[in-house]
MARFITI-991281 format. One record per atom (N, C-alpha, C): residue in one letter; x, y, z. Coordinates in pm, whole numbers, plus 50000, padded with zeros to 5 digits. Last residue first. Layout:
N
AXYZ
...
This chain:
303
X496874830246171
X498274831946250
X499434839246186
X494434849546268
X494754846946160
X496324841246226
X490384851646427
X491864847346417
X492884847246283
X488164856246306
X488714868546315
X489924865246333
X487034831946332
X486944836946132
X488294849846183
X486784828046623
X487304815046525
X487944819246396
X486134855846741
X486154846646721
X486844840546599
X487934877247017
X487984874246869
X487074863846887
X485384896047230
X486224889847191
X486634886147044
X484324928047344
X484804922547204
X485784911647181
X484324923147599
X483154930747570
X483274926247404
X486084896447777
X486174910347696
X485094909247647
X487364871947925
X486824884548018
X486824892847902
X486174840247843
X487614846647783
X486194860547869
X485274811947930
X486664814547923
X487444826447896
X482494821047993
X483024814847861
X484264816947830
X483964846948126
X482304842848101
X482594831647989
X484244876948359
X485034856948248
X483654853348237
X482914906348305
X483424893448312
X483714884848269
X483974938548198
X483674925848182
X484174913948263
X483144971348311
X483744959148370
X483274944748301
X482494994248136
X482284991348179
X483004974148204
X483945006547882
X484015013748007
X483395004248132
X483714991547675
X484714990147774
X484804997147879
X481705005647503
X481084995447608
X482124989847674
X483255024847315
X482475026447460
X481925014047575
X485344999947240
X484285006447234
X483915013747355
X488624984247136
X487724988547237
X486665002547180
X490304969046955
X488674967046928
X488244975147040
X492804975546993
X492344980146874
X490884975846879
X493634984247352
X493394975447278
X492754981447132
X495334999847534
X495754994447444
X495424985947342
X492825010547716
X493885017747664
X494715012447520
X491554983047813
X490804993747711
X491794998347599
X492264968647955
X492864966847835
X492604974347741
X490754971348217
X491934976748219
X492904977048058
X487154978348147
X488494968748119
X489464975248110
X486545000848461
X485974992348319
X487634982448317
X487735017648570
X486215011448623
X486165000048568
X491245014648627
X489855023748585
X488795017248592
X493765012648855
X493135008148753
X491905013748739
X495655017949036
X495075028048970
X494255026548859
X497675002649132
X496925013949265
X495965024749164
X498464991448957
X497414983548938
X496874992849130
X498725015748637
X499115010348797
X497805003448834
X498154994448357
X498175003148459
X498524998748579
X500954984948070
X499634985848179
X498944990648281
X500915009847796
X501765003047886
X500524998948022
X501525013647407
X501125014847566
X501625005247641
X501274977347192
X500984994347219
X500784998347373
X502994951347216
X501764956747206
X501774976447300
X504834943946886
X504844949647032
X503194950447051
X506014919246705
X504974928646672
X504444930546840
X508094903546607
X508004908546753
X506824920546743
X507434881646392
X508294894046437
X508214906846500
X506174863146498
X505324870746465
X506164884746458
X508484845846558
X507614843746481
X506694852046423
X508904860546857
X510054859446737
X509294857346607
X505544870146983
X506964866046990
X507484865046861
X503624894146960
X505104897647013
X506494886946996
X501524876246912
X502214883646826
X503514885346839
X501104868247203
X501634857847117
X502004864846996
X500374886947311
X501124877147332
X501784872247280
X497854895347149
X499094900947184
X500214899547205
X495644873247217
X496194877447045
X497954886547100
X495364883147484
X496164869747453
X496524871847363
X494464907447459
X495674908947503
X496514894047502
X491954897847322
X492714909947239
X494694911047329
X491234866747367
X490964879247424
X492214885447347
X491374845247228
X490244850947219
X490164866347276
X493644823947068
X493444831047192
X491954839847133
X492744799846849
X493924807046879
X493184815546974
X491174773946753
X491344788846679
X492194797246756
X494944763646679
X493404765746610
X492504763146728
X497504774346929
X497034764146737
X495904771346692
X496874779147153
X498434783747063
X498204777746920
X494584776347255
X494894787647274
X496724790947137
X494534745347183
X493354756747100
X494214772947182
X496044734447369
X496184735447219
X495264741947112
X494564749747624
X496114749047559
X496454753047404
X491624759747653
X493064747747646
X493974754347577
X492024790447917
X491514780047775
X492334770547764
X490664817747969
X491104802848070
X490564796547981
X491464852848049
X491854843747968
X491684828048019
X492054870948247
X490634873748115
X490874861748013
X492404872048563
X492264866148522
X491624869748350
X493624904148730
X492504896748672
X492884887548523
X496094919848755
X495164910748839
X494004905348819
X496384926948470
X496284939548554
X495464935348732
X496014896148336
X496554914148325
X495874922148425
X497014863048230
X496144873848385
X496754888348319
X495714835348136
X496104850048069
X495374860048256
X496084800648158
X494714810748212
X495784826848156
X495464770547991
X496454785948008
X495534797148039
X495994735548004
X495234751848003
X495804754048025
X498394720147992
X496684714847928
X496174728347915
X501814727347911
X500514731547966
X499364724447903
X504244720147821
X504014714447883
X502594714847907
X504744735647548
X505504726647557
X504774716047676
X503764764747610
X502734752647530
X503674742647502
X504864773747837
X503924768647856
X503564759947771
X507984773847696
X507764766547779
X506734759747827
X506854796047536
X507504784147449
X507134769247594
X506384816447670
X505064808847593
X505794796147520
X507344823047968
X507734816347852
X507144808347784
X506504833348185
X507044843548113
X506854835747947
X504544818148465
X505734813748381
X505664827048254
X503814793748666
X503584808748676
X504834813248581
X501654760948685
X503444771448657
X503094784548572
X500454738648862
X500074756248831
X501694760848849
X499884709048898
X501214714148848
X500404729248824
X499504678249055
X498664686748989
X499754697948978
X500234645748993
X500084653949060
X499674665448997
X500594615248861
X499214619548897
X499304633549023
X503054606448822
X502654605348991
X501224612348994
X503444611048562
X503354597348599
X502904594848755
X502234632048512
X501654624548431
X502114610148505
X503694653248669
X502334654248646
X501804642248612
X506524645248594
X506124646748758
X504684644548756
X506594651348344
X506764636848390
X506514636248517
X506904678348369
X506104669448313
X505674656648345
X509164686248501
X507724688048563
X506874678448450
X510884673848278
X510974666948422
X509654669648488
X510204689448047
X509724679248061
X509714668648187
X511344713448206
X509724717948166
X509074698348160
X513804706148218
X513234712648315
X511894713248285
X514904703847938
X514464692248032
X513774695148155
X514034727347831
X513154719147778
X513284704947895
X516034744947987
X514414744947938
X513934734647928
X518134731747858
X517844727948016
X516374732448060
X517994741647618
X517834730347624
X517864725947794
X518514774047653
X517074764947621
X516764747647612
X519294778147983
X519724780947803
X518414766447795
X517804792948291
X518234782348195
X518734786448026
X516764819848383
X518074815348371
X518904802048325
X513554801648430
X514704815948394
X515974809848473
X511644784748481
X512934780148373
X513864794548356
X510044787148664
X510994778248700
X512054773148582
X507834808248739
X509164806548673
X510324801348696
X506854786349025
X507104803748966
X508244808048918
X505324764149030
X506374763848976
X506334779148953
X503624740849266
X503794753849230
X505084759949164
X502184708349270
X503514718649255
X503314730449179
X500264688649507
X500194702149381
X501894706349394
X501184664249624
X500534666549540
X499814677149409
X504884661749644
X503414670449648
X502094669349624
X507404647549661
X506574642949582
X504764646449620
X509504659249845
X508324655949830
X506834652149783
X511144665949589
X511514655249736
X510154649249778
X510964689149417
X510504675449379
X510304662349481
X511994710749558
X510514711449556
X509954697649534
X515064703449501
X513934706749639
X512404705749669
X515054705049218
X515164692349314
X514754697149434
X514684736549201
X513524725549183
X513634710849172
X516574747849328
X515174749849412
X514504741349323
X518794733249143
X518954732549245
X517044733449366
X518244753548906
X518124737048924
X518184726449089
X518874778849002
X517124773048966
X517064756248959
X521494774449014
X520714777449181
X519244773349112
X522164766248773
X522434759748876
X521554762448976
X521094797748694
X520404786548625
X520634774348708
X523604812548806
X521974817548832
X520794803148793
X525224794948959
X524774802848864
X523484804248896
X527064786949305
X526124785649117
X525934796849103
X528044800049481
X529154789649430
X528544785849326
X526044804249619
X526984816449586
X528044809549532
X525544778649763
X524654789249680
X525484800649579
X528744753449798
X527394767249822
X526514772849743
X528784718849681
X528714735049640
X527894745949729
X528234697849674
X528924697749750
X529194714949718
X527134692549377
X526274687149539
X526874697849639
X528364690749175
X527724707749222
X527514702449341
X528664664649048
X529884671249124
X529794688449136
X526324660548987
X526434655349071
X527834662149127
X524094689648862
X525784679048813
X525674677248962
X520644686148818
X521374692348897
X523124686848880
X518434679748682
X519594678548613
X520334689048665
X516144670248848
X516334682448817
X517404686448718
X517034643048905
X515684646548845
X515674657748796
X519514645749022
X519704641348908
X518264646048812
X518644647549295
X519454662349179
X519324655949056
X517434632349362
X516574642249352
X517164650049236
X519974613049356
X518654613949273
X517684622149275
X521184628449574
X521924624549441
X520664621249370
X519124620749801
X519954637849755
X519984634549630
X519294591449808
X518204601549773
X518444613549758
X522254589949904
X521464582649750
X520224591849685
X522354601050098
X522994605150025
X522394603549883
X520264584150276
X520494603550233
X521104605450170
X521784560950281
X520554565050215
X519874580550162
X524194569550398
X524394561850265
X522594561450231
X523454576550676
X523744582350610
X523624583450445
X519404573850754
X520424563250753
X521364572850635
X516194580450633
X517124579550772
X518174573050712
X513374589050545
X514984582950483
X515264586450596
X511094606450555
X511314600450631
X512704588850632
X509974627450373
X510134616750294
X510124601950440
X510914651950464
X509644649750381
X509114635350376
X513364654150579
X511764656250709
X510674656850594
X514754643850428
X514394636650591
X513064641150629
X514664658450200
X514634646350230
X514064637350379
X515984677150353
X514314680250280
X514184667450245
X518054670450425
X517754677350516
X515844677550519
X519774665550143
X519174653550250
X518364656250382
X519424692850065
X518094677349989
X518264670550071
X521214707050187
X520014709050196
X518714699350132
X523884687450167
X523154689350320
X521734693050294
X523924696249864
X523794682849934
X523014681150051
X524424723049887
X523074717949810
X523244707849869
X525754733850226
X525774730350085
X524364722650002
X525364767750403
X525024747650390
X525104745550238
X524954790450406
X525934786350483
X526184771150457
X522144801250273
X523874806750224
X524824797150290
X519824778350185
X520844783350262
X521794791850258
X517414794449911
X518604783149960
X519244792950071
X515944817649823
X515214806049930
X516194794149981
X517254832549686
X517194835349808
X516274827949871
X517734816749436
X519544820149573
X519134826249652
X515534819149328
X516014805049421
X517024807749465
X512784833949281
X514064837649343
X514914830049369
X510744818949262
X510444830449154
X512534831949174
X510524785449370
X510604798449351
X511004805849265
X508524760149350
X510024764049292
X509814777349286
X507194741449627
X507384751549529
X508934753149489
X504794716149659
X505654720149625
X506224734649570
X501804712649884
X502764718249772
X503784723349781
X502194691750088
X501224690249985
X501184701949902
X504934694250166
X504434688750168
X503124683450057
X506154723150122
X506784710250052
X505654696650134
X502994730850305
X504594737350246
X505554725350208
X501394716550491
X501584726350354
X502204727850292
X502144712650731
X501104704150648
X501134705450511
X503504730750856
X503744719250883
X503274709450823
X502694757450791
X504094754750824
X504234738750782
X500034753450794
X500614760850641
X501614755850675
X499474752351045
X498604741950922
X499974742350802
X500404778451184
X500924763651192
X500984753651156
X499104798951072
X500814797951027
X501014781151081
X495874782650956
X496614793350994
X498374787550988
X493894785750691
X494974783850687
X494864787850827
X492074797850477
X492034798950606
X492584793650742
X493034800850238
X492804806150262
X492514812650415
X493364767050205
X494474775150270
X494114789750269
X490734743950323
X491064760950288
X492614763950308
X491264709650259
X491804720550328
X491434732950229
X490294686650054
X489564691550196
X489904706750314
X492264698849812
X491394689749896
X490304694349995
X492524730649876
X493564722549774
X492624706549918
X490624757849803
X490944745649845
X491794737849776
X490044791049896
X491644783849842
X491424770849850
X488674822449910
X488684805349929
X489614797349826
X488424852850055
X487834844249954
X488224828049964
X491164878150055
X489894874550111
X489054862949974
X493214892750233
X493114888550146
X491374880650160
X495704916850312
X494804914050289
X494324908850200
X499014929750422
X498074922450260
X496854914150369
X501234929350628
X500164937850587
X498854934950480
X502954909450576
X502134909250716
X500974919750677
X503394895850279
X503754903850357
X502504904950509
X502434863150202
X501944875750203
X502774880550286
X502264832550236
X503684841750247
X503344859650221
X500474812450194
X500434820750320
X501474829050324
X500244800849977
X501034792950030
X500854799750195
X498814818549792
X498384800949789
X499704794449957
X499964839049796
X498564837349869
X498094823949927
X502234834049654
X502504837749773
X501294839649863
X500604833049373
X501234820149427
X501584824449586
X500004856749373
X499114847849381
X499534837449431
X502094873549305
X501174877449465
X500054863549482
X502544860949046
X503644856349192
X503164860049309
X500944875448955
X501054863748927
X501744854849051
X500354902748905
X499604896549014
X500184883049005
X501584919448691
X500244916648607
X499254905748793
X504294920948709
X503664929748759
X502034927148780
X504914909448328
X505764911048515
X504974926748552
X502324899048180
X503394902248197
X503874908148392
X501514861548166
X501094877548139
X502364878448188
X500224829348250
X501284834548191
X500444847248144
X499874797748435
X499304810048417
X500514817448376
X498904765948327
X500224776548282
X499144787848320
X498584738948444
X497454749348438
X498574758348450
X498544704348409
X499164715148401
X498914727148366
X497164673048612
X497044682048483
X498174695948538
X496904653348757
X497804649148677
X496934660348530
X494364672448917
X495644659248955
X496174655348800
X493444704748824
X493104694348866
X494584677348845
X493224733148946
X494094730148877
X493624711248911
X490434763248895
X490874751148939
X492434741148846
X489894796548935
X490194786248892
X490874774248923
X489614828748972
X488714821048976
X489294811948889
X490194865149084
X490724851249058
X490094837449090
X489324888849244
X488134881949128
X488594867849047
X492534905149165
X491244907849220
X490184897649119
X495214917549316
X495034902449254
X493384901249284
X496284936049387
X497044934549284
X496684921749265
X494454965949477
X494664955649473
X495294946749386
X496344988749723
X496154980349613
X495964970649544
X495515019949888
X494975002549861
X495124998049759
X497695041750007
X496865038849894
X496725023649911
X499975046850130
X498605046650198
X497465044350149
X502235051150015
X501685065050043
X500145059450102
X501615012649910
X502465027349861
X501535038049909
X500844988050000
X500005000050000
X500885012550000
């Protein structure tokens, strides 16, 4: 709440991630994405307010409290790979010590030569180098340390994993094993996977749906292979998206998004969008997967 002002940076979010599926939420930095995942888990700054309903099973984590969340929650029944991973690792302890550590108290392994084994194969899942184990934080790379927080997250074999951009700082072929390792996490252990992610290459590599968030609101929740193939996104800021990349030689989208301490009555996409009407002044809802007053259809798509 900058100068005292209320902001909301995640408003009217509505959707389910279901067991051995992959639900890519992807927009741009700022757009609520990572305030979301930090809702899901209870990590809000002390000040944030929040309000509404979170079930992952039988549990609200909405209503959560710090001791449920601590002990029940957290690498337990979800996994996370953080937005940040050299600041969720130890500084003082090596990657090794920290999987057999998350190992133990996930898993229940006891015994040295068994901790070790299970470390060494967590890393391996992640395509962590076995001769990094023994490494500080500040001793990888930026891409090492991401490989690193997502053998962590994997230990406990979760039932939901939360992945917040879990391929930056990879080169693209550690991409791709990183995207297909969560994969294989989803499909063969039947777990449920919401990755918060920049990289439309990455999402439609792995994702069933793709929900589109701007300005904290959700306006986008479609399959997959109809959102990146035939007929292709529906809302004017998905079409956008996907213009921008390499393929569509980088065709920008106009303007810039709003403060989200300052968003306007109506659709926040107004400003930048080529179909808006007067009737954007007023607030659309998701309604049939896609939040706009003028969506594309099927004839209006072109790739």
């Amino acid at each position: 709440m900058p100068g005292g002002r209320r902001v909301a940076a995640v408003t009217d979010v509505r959707f389910d991630v279901a067991a051995g599926e992959c639900l890519a939420l992807i927009g741009e930095s700022g757009c609520g994405k990572s305030v979301l995942a930090s809702a899901l888990l209870g990590l809000l700054p002390a000040n944030a307010q929040t309000a509404g309903r979170a079930h992952l099973g039988d549990l609200d984590l909405a209503a959560a409290d710090e001791r449920t969340l601590a002990r029940t929650v957290r690498g337990r029944r979800i996994g996370l790979i953080p937005q940040s991973p050299a600041a969720h690792l130890t500084p003082v302890r090596t990657i090794r010590s920290q999987l057999e550590e998350t190992v133990a108290e996930l898993t229940g392994v006891r015994g040295r030569a068994a901790l070790r084994s299970a470390a060494e194969t967590a890393a391996e899942r992640a395509a962590f180098p076995a001769d990094h184990l023994d490494r500080h934080p500040h001793q990888l790379s930026g891409g090492l340390a991401q490989r690193a927080a997502t053998a962590l997250a994997l230990v406990g074999d979760a039932p939901l994993l939360l992945a917040d951009e879990p391929t930056t700082g990879l080169d693209r072929d550690l991409v791709d094993h990183t995207v297909d390792e969560l994969r294989r996490h989803v499909d063969t252990a039947g777990r449920a996977l919401l990755m918060i992610t920049h990289d439309l290459a990455a999402a439609s590599r792995i994702a069933d749906r793709i929900a589109v968030m701007y300005a904290g609101r959700i306006v986008e929740l479609t399959d997959a292979t109809a959102f990146f193939g035939s007929p292709g996104p529906r809302h004017p800021y998905s079409r956008g998206l996907l213009q921008a990349l390499p393929e569509h030689a980088f065709t920008p989208i106009p303007g810039l998004p709003p403060e989200l301490g300052d968003l306007p009555d109506g659709c926040a996409f107004a400003t930048r969008c080529d179909l808006a009407t007067d009737t954007c002044a007023a607030l659309p809802p998701l309604t049939d997967t896609v939040a706009c007053h003028h969506p594309y259809v099927p004839e209006d798509i072109r790739a």
